[in-house]
C-alpha positions as CSV (number, residue, x, y, z in Angstrom):
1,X,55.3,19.3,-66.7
2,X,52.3,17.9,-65.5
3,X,49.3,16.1,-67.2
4,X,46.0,17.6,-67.7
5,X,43.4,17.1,-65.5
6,X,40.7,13.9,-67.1
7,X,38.4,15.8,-65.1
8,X,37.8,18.5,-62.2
9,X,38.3,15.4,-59.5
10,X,41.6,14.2,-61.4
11,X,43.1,17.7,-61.0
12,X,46.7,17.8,-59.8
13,X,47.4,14.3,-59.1
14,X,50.9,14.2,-60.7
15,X,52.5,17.4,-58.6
16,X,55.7,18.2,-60.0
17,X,58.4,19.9,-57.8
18,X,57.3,23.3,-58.7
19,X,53.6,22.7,-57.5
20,X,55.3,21.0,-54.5
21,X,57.4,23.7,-53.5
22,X,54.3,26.0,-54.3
23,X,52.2,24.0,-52.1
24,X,55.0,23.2,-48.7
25,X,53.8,25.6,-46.4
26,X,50.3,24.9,-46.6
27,X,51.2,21.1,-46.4
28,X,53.2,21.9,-43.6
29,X,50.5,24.0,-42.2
30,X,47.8,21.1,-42.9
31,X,45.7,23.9,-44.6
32,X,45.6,22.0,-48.2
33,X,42.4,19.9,-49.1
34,X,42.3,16.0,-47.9
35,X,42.8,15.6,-51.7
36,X,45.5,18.2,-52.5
37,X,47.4,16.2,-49.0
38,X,47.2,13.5,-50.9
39,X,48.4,14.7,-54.2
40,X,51.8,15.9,-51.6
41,X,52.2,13.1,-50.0
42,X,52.4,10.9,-52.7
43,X,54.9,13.1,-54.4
44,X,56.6,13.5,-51.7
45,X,56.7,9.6,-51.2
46,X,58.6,9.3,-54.8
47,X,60.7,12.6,-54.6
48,X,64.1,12.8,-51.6
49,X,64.6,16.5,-53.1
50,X,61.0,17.4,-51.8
51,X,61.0,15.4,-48.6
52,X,64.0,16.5,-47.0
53,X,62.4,20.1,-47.8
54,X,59.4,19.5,-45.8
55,X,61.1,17.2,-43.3
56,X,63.0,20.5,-43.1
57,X,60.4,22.9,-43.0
58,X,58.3,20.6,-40.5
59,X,61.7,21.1,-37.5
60,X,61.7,24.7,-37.6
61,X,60.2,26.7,-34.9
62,X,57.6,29.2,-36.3
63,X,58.8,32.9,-35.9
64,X,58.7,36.0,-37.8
65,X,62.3,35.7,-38.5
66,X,61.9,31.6,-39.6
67,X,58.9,32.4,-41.8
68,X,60.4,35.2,-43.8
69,X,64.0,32.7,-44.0
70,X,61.3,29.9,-45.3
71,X,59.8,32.2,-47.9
72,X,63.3,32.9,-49.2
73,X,64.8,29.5,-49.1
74,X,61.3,28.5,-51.3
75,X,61.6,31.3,-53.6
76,X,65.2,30.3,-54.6
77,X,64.0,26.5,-54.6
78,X,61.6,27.5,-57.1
79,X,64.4,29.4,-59.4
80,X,66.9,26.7,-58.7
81,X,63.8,24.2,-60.3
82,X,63.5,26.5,-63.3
């Protein structure tokens, strides 16, 4: 679980998996915050599960068919992590 935030600036530093898997396809996308990248990045820099899952994600070509497979795939990651 993570830690609570010291402060509004401190907030989600420490992802765990389940924020991680939360936040992949904006990651992927480059849609998250400078901060938020960070926040990913770092955890993904400390977590093989996670990286290959984005390393993943990043390969695939971006259809219809591909996003609605990635949505799945992420939704049972996020069961498997419960």
């Amino acid at each position: 679980m993570p830690r609570a935030p010291a402060s509004e600036d401190d907030e989600m530093r420490d992802l765990s998996c389940d924020q991680s898997v939360d936040l992949l396809d904006m990651y992927v996308e480059g849609t998250l915050s400078p901060e938020m990248r960070a926040d990913m990045q770092r955890h993904l820099g400390g977590c093989a599960d996670c990286l290959a899952l984005a390393e993943q994600y990043e390969r695939l070509p971006r259809t219809e068919e591909v996003e609605q497979r990635l949505r799945a795939t992420v939704a049972a990651a996020r069961r498997w992590r419960h």
